[in-house]
C-alpha positions as CSV (number, residue, x, y, z in Angstrom):
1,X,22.4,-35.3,35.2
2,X,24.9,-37.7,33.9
3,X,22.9,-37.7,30.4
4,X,23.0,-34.0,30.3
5,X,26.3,-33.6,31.0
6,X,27.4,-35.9,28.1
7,X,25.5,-34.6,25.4
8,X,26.6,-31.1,26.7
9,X,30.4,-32.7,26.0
10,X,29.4,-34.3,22.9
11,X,27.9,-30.9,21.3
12,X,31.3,-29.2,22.8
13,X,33.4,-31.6,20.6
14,X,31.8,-31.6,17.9
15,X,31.3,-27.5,17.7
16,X,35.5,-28.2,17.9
17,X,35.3,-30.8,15.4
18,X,33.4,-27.9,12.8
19,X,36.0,-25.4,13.7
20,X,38.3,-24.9,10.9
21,X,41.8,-26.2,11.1
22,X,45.4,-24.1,11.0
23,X,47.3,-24.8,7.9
24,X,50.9,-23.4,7.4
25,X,50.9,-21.2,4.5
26,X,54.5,-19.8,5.2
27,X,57.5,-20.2,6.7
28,X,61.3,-20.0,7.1
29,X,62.9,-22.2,9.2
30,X,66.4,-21.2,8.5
31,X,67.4,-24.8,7.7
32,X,70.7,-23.4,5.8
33,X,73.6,-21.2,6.3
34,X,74.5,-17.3,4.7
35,X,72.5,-14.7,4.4
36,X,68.7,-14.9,4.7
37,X,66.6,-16.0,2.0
38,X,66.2,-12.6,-0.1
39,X,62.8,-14.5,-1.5
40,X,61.2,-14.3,1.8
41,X,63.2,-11.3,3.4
42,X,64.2,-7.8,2.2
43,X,66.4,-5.4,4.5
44,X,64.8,-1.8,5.9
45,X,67.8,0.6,5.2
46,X,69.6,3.4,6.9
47,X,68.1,5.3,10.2
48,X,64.3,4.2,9.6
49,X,62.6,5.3,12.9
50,X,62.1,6.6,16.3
51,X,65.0,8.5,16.4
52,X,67.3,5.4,17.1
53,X,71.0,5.4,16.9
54,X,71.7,2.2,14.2
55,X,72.4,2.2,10.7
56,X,70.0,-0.7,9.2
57,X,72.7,-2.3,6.6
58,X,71.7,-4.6,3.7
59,X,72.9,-8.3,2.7
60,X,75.6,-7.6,5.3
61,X,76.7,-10.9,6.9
62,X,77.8,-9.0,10.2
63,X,74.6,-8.1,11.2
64,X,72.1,-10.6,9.9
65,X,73.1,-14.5,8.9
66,X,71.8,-17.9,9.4
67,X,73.7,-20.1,11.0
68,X,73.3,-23.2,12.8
69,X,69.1,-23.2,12.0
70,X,69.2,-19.5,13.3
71,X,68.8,-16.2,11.9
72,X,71.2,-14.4,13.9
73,X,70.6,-10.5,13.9
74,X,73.6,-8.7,15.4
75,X,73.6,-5.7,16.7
76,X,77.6,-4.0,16.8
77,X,79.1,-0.8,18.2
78,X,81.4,0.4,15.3
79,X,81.6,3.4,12.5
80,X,79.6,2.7,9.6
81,X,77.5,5.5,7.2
82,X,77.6,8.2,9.9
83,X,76.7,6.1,12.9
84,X,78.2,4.5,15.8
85,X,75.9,1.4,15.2
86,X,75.0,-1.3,13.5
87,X,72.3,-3.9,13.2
88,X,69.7,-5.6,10.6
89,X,65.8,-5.1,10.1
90,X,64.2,-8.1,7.6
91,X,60.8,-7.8,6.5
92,X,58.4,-9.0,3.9
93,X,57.4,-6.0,2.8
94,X,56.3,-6.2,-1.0
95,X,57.0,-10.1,-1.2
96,X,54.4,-11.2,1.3
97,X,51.9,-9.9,3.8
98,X,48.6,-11.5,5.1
99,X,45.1,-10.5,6.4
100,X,44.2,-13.0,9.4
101,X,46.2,-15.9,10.6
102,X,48.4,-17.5,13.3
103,X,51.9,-15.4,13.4
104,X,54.4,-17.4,15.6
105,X,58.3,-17.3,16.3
106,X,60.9,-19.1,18.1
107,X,63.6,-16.3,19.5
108,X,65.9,-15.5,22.1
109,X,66.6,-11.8,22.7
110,X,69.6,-10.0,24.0
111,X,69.3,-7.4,27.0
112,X,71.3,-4.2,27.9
113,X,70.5,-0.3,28.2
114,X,69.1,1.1,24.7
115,X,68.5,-2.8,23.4
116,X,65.4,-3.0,21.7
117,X,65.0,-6.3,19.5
118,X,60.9,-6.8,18.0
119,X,58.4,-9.0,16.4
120,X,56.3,-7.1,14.5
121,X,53.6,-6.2,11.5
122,X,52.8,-3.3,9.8
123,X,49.9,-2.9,6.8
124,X,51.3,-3.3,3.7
125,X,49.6,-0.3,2.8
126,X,52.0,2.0,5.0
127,X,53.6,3.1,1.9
128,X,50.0,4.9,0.5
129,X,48.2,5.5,3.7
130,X,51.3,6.3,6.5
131,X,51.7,5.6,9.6
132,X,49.2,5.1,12.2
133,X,46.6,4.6,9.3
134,X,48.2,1.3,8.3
135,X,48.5,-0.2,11.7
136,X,50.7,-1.8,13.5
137,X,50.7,-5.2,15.5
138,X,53.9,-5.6,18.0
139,X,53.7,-9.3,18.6
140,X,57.0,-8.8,20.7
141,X,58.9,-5.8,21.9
142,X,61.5,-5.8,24.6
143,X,63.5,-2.9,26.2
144,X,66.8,-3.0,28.2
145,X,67.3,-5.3,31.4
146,X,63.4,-6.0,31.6
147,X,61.8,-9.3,32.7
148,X,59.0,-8.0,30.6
149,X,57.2,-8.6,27.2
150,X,55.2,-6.0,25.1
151,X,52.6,-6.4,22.9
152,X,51.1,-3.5,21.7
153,X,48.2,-2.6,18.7
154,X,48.2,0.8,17.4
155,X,46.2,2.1,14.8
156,X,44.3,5.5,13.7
157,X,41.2,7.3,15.6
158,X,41.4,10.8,15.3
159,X,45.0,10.7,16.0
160,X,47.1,7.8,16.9
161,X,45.7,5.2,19.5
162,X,47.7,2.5,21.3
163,X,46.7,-0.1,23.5
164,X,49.4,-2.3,25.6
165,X,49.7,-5.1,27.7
166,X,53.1,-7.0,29.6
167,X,53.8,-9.7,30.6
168,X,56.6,-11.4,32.4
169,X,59.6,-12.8,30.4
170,X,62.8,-14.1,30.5
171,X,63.3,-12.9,27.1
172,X,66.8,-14.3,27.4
173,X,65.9,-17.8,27.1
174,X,63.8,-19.3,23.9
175,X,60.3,-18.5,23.7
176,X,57.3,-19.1,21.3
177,X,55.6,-15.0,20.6
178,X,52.5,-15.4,18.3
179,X,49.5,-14.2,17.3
180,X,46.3,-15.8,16.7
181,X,43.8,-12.6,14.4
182,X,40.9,-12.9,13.1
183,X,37.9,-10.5,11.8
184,X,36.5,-10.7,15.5
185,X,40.1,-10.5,18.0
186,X,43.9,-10.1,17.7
187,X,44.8,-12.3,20.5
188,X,48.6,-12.4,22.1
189,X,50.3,-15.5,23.1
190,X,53.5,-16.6,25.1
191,X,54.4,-19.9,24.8
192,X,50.9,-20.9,23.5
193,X,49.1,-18.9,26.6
194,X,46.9,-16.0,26.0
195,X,47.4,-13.0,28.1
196,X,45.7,-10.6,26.1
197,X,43.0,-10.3,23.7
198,X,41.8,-6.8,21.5
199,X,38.5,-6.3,20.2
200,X,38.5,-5.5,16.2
201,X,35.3,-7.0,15.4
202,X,33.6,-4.7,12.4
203,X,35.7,-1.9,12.7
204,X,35.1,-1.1,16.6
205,X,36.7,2.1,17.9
206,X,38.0,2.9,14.2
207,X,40.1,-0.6,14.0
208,X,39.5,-1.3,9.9
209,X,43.1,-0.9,9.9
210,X,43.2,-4.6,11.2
211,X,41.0,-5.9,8.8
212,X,43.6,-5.5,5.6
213,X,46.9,-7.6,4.8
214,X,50.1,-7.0,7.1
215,X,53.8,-7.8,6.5
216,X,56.3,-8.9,9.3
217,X,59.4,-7.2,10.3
218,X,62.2,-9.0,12.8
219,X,64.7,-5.9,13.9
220,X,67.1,-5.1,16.9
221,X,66.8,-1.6,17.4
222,X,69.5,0.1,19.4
223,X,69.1,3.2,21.4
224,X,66.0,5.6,20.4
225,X,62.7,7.6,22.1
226,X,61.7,4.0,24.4
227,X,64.3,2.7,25.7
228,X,66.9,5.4,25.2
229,X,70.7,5.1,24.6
230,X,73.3,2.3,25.1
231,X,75.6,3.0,28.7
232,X,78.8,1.3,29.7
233,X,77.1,-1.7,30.7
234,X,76.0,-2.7,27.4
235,X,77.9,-5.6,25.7
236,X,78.3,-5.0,22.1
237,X,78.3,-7.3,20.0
238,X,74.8,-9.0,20.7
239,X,72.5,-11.1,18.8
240,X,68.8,-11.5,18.5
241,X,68.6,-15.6,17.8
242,X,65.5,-16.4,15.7
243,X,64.8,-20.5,15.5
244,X,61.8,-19.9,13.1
245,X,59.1,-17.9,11.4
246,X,55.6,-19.1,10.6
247,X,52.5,-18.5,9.3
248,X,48.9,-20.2,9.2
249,X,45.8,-19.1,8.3
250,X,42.4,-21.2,8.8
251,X,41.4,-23.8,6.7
252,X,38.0,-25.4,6.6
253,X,37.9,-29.5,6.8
């Protein structure tokens, strides 16, 4: 039995051993102070979706900065291009998107009423195809005063298709959101623990959409169709703190 047992743990490591290894193909750690690195980032503009209530600016220093080894996206109540808010959306749209890899951030998240900060992808093909058809990976959404975390898939079958899972959170405090996608799984972490795990392998239940390169997006929404508006209660301003963005993909040894 003892015999059997080994060789069962010696096939087990080296099957690990023949696995190929994660190698960081991208990054910002935000290891300088001003505005974010316009190589790696470009700003979403205006009132983008959803029907929420901020004005996206660009290159503003109020509302997104680094500071400290943060990216600091600040979300402010104040008159600004025919809104009462203010915030930042960065993405790498057009400068850098990827099909398959480990997505993972470092961030602390404000709450209030109508607060709505996310980690995100969309396919860089959005701007040909639309939106479901590109798809749409929410690596971390939070709404309001909840102890919760989102992740959420959606894609195109027919008509739009979503599928969710939460978790508990104290989205106030620093925590590690990834991803870990391949051409078999997207699989959700917190703090480096699974709790969910969707099924993409060849296409299943019209999922090709997660088989093509995606950009990421770091925003703080305020106000819109989910979590609905800001109320007295909110404290404005407030500040989505981001330690770090990075990106692996597999590598064989």
């Amino acid at each position: 039995m003892n015999i059997i047992i080994f060789l069962l743990c010696l096939m087990a490591c080296s099957a690990q051993q023949n696995e190929p290894a994660w190698k960081l193909v991208w990054s910002d750690e935000f290891n300088y102070n001003g505005l974010p690195d316009t190589s790696k980032w470009g700003n979403e503009v205006g009132f983008v979706r959803n029907n929420e209530l901020q004005y996206y600016t660009k290159q503003r220093i109020e509302n997104a900065r680094v500071v400290n080894g943060n990216l600091l996206i600040i979300g402010k109540k104040e008159s600004y291009n025919n809104a009462n808010y203010t915030s930042a959306s960065l993405v790498t749209d057009g400068k850098k998107s990827w099909t398959y890899g480990k997505v993972d951030a470092r961030i602390k998240l404000p709450k209030g009423q109508g607060m709505w900060p996310a980690f995100w992808m969309l396919g860089q093909n959005i701007h040909t195809v639309g939106w479901p058809e590109c798809g749409e990976i929410d690596i971390m959404e939070h709404i309001n005063n909840e102890d919760l975390l989102h992740g959420t898939l959606h894609w195109f079958n027919e008509k739009h298709v979503s599928s969710e899972r939460t978790t508990p959170c104290d989205v106030t405090k620093y925590h590690d959101y990834s991803i870990e996608w391949d051409n078999e799984s997207v699989s959700l972490f917190l703090d480096g623990n699974k709790y969910w795990e969707v099924n993409i392998k060849d296409g299943i239940n019209s999922t090709e959409e997660f088989h093509k390169p995606y950009y990421i997006i770091l925003n703080l929404a305020i106000g819109g169709d989910w979590p609905k508006n800001p109320d007295v209660t909110t404290a404005f301003p407030d500040t989505m703190y981001v330690d770090y963005v990075r990106v692996y993909q597999k590598v064989a040894e």
